[in-house]
C-alpha positions, 0 to 999 in steps of 0.5 A: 500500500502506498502512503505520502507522508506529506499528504493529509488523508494519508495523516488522517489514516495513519492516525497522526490528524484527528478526524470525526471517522463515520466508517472504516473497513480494511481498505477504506475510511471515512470522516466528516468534511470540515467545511460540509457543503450540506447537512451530510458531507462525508469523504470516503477516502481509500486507505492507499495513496492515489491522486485521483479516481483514474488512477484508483481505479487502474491500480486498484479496482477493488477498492474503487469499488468499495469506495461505492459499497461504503458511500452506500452503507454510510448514506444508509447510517446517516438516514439518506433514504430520499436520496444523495450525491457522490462526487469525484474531482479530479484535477485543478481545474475540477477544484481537486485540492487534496491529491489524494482521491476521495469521494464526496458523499453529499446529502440530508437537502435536496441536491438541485443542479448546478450544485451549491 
């Protein structure tokens, strides 16, 4: 598993910046964004260190896809039976800022377009 000892996610795993962690499994993690963009906004983040989607994705499969198996179970524990957002970005001009890739899990008000 490979890890960026600069990179803040790959801190919040390692355990050494604390986090409000909603969900854990073997391969990812998950914690509340501290400037939620709705009354439900978690990352769901892979435990491995990737830049984006893409590149999670080619090297690891499996764990792209339980990125989406947590964002399920965790938007099931927070009540969001009437639906929810999942966002990538991916890239400066996606307003990525942190390279590591993480899952926005949005939701608790409608979720309208464009978003905000």
């Amino acid at each position: 598993m490979s890890t960026d000892p600069e990179c803040i996610f790959c801190r919040i795993v390692a355990g050494s910046i604390p986090a409000d962690i909603v969900h854990e499994s073997p391969t990812t993690l998950a914690f509340r964004d501290l400037q939620p963009q709705a009354p439900v906004h978690v990352l769901v983040i892979p435990r491995s260190h990737y830049p984006n989607a893409g590149e999670l994705a080619r090297h690891e499969p499996a764990t792209a896809a339980h990125l989406l198996d947590a964002a399920r179970e965790i938007a099931e524990s927070e009540g969001l039976l009437r639906g929810y957002r999942l966002v990538f970005n991916t890239g400066e001009q996606a307003h990525q800022t942190v390279f590591h890739v993480h899952l926005h899990l949005l939701g608790g008000r409608s979720m309208g377009w464009p978003p905000g």
